[in-house]
C-alpha positions as a Markdown table, in Angstrom:
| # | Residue | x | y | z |
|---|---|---|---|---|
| 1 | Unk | 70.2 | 83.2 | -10.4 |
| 2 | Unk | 70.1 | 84.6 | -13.9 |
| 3 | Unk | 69.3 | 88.2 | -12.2 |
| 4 | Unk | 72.0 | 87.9 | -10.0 |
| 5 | Unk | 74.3 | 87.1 | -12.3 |
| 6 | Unk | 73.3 | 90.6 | -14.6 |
| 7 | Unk | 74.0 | 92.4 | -11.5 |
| 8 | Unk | 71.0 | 93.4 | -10.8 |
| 9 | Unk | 70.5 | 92.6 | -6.5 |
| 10 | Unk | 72.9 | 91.8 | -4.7 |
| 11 | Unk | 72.7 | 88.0 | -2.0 |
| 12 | Unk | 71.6 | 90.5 | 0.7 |
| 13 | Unk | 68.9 | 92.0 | -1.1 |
| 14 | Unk | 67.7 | 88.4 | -1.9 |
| 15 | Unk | 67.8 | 87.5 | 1.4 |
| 16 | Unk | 66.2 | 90.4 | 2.6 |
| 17 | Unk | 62.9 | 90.1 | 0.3 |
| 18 | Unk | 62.7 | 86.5 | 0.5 |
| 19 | Unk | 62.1 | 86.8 | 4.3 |
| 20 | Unk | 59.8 | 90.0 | 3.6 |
| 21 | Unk | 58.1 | 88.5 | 1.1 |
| 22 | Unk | 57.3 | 85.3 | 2.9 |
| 23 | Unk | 56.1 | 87.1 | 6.6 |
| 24 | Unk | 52.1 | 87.6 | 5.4 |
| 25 | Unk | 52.0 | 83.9 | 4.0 |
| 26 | Unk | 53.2 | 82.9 | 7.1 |
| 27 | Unk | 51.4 | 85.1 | 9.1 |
| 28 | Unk | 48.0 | 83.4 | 7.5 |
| 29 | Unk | 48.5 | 79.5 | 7.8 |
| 30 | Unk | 49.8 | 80.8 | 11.0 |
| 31 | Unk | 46.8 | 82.8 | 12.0 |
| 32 | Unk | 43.9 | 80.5 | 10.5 |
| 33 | Unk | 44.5 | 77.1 | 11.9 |
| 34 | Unk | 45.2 | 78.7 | 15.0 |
| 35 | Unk | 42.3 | 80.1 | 15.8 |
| 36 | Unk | 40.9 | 76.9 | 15.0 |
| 37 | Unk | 42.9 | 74.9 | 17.3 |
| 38 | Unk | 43.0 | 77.6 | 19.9 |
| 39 | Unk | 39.7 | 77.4 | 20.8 |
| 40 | Unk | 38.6 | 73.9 | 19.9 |
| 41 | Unk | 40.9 | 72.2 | 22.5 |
| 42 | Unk | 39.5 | 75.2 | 24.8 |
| 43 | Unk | 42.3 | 76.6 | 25.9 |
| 44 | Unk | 42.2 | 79.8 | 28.1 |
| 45 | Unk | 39.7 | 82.2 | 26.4 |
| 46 | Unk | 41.3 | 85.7 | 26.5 |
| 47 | Unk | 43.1 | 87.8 | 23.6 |
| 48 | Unk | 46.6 | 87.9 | 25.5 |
| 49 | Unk | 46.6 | 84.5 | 25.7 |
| 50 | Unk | 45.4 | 83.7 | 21.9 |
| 51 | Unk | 48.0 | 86.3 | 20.8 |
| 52 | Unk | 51.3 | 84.7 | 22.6 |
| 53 | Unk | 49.9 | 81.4 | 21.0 |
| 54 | Unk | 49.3 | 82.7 | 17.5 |
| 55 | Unk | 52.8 | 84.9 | 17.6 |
| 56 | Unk | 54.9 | 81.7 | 19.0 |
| 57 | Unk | 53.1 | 79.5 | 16.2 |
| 58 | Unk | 54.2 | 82.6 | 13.6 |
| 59 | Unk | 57.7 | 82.7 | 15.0 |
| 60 | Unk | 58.5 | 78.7 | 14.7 |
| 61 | Unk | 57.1 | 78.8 | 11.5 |
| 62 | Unk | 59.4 | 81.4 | 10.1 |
| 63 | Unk | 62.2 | 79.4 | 11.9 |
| 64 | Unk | 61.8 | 76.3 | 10.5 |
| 65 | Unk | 61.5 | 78.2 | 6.6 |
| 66 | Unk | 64.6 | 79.6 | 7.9 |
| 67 | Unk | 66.4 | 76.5 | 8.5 |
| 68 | Unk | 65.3 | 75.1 | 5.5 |
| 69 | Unk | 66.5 | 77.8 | 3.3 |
| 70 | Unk | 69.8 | 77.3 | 5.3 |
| 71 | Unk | 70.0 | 73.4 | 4.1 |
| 72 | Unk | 68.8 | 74.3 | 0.5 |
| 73 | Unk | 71.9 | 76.8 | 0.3 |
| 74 | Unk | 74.5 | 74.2 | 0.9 |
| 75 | Unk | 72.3 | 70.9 | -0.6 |
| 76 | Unk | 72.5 | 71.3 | -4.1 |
| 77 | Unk | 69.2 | 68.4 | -5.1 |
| 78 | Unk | 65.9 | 69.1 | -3.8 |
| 79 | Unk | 65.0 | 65.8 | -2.5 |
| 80 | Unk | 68.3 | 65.7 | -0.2 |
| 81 | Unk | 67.3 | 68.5 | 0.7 |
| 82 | Unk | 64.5 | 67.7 | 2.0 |
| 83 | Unk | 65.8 | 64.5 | 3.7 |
| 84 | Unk | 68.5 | 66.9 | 5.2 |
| 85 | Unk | 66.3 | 69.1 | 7.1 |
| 86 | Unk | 63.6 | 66.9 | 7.6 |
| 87 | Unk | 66.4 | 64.3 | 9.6 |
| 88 | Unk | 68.0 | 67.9 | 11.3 |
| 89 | Unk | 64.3 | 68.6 | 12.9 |
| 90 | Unk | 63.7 | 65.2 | 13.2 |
| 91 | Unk | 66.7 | 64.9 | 15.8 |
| 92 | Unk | 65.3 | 68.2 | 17.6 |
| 93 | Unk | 61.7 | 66.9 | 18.0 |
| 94 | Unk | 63.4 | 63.8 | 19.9 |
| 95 | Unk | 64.9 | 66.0 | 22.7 |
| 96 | Unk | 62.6 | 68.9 | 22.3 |
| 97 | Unk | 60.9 | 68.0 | 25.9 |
| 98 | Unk | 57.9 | 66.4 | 24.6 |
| 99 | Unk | 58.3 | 62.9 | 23.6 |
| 100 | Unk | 60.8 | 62.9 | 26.5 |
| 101 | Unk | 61.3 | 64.5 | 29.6 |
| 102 | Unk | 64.4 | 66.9 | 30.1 |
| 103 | Unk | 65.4 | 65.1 | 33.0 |
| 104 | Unk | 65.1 | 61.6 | 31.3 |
| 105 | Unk | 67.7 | 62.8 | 28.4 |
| 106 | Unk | 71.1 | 60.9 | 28.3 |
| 107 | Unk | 73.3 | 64.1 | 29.2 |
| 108 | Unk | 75.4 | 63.1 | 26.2 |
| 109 | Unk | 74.9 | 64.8 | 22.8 |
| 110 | Unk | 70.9 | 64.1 | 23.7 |
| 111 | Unk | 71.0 | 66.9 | 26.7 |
| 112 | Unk | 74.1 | 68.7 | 26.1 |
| 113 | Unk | 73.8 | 70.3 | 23.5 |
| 114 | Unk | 70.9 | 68.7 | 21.6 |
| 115 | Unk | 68.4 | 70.1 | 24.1 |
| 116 | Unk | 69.4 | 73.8 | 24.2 |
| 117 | Unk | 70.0 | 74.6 | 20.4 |
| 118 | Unk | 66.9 | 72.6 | 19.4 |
| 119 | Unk | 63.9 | 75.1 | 19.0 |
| 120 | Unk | 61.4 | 72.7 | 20.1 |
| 121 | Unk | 62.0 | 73.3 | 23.5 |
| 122 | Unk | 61.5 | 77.2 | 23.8 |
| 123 | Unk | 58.4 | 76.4 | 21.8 |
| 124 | Unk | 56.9 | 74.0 | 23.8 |
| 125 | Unk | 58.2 | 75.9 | 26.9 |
| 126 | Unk | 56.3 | 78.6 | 25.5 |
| 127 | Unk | 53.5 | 76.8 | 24.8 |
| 128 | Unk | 52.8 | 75.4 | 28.0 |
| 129 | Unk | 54.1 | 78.6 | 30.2 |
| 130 | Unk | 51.2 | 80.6 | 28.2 |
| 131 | Unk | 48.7 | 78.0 | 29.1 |
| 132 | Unk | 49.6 | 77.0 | 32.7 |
| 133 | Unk | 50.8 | 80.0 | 34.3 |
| 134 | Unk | 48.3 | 81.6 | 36.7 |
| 135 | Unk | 46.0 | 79.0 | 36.8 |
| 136 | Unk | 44.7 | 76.6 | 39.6 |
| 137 | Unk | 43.9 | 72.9 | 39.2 |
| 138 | Unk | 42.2 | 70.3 | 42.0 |
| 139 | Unk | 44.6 | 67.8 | 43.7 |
| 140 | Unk | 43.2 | 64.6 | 44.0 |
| 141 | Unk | 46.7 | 63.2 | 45.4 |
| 142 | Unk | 46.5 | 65.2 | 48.2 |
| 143 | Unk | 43.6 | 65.2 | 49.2 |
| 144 | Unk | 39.6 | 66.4 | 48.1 |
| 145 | Unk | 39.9 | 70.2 | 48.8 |
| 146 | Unk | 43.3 | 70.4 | 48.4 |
| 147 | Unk | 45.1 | 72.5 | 45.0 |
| 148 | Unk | 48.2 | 73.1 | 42.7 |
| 149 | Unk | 48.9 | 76.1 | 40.8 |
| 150 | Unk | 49.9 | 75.9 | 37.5 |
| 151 | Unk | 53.8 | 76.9 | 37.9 |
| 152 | Unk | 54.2 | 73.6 | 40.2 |
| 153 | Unk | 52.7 | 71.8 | 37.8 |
| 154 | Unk | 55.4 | 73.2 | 34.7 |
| 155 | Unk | 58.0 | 72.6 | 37.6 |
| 156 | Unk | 57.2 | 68.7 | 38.6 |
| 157 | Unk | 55.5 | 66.8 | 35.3 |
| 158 | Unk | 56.6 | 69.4 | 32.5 |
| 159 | Unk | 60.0 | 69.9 | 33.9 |
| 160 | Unk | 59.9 | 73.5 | 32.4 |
| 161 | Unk | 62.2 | 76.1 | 33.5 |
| 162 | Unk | 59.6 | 78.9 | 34.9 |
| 163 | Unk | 62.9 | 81.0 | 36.1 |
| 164 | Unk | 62.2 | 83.3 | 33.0 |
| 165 | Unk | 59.2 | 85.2 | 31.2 |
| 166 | Unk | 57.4 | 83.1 | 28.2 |
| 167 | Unk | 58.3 | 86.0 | 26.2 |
| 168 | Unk | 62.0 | 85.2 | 26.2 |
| 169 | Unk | 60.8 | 81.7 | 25.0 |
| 170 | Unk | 59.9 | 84.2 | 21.7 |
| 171 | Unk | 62.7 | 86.6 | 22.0 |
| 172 | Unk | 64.9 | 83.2 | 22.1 |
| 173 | Unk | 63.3 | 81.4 | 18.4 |
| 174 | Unk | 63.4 | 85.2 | 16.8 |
| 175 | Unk | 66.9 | 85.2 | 17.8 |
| 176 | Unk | 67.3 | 81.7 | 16.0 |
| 177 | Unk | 65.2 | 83.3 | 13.2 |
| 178 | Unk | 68.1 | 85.8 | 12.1 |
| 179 | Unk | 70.8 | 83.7 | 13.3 |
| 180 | Unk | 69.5 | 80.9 | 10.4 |
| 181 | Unk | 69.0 | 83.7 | 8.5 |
| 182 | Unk | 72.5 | 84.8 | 8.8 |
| 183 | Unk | 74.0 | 81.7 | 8.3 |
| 184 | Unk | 72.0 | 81.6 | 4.7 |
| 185 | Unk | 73.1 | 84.7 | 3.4 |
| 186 | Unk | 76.9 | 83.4 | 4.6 |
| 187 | Unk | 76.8 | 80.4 | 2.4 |
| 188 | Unk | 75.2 | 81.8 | -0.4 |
| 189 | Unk | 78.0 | 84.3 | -0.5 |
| 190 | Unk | 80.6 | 82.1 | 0.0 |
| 191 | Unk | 79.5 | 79.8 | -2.6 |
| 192 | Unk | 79.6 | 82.6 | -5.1 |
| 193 | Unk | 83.3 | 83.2 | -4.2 |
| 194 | Unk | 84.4 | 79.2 | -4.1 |
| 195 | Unk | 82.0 | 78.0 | -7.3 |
| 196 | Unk | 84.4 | 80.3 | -9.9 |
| 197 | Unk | 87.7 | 79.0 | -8.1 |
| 198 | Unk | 86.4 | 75.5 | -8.1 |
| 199 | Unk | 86.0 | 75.6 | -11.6 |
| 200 | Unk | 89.0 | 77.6 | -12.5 |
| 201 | Unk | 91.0 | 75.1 | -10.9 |
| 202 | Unk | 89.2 | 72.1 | -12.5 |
| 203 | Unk | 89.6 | 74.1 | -15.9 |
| 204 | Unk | 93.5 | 74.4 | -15.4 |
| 205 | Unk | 93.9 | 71.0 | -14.3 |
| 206 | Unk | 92.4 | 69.9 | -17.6 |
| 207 | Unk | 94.5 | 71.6 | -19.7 |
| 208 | Unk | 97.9 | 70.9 | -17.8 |
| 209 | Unk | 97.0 | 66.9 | -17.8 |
| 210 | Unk | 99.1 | 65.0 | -20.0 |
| 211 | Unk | 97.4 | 62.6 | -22.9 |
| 212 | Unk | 98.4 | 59.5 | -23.5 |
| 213 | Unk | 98.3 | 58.1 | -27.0 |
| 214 | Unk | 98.1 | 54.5 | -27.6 |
């Protein structure tokens, strides 16, 4: 704030270096504990696959540092802050598609819009189209030879929407990314241009208030 206020950068350039600044850390506790989850659980062993997972996992990270810088620009104490975006991701985890089913929603605020602006859902969508798509699993419900690919499974239990490529899923969050972004830089600007006039007009109304002597 002090360099700012010499004039030395301007909110964009703040903006822009922030995010540049914070991509490698990212990147890493992205990276690291992936490759530790990846192939613990065993997921599919190829470097396609591992890279979707770890790029996904990089993307929703710098989302949600996004959001968060986006409720710390309009929260002025830290600890609301933290309540703020932790209840704001907190209400997207509940209709992200994982606790619940999309079709189980209650269309109302849950569904429509909850559902489609919450970023849990192109992540897990992501997630389980990387994972699922292309393979082939026994069916024991129909019978001892019998099959299911991997799309009818996203289709029936996941409920995912296979009609598009898991890389929209990504294209989708980075989209969030600079739309969060975006919305940051707005507020910080406009709070430089309201903060002055809020206090000029507290200042004037001060001075034009009448005292009353007992």
């Amino acid at each position: 704030r002090r360099e700012r206020l010499n004039g030395h950068y301007e909110v964009g350039a703040f903006v822009v270096g922030n995010t540049l600044s914070s991509i490698p850390y990212l990147f890493l506790i992205s990276l690291i504990p992936g490759v530790i989850a990846y192939f613990l659980v065993g997921l599919q062993k190829s470097i396609e696959h591992f890279t979707y997972f770890a790029l996904l996992l990089f993307v929703t990270m710098l989302l949600v540092e996004s959001l968060m810088m986006m409720v710390a620009s309009f929260v002025p104490d830290f600890l609301m802050g933290v309540i703020t975006g932790a209840g704001i991701q907190g209400v997207m985890v509940l209709n992200g598609g994982f606790f619940r089913l999309p079709n189980d929603l209650p269309n109302l605020f849950w569904k429509y819009p909850m559902y489609y602006i919450s970023f849990h859902k192109y992540a897990n969508q992501g997630f389980y189209k990387n994972e699922f798509e292309g393979l082939t699993f026994p069916n024991p419900q129909q019978g001892a030879n019998s099959s299911i690919s991997g799309e009818e499974i996203l289709r029936s239990v996941w409920q995912v929407d296979t009609g598009y490529s898991k890389w929209i899923d990504i294209a989708i969050l980075f989209g969030m990314v600079v739309f969060y972004r975006l919305m940051f830089l707005g507020i910080v600007k406009l709070g430089e241009k309201v903060k002055p006039m809020l206090k000029k007009r507290v200042g004037s109304s001060k001075k034009t208030s009448p005292v009353v002597e007992i």
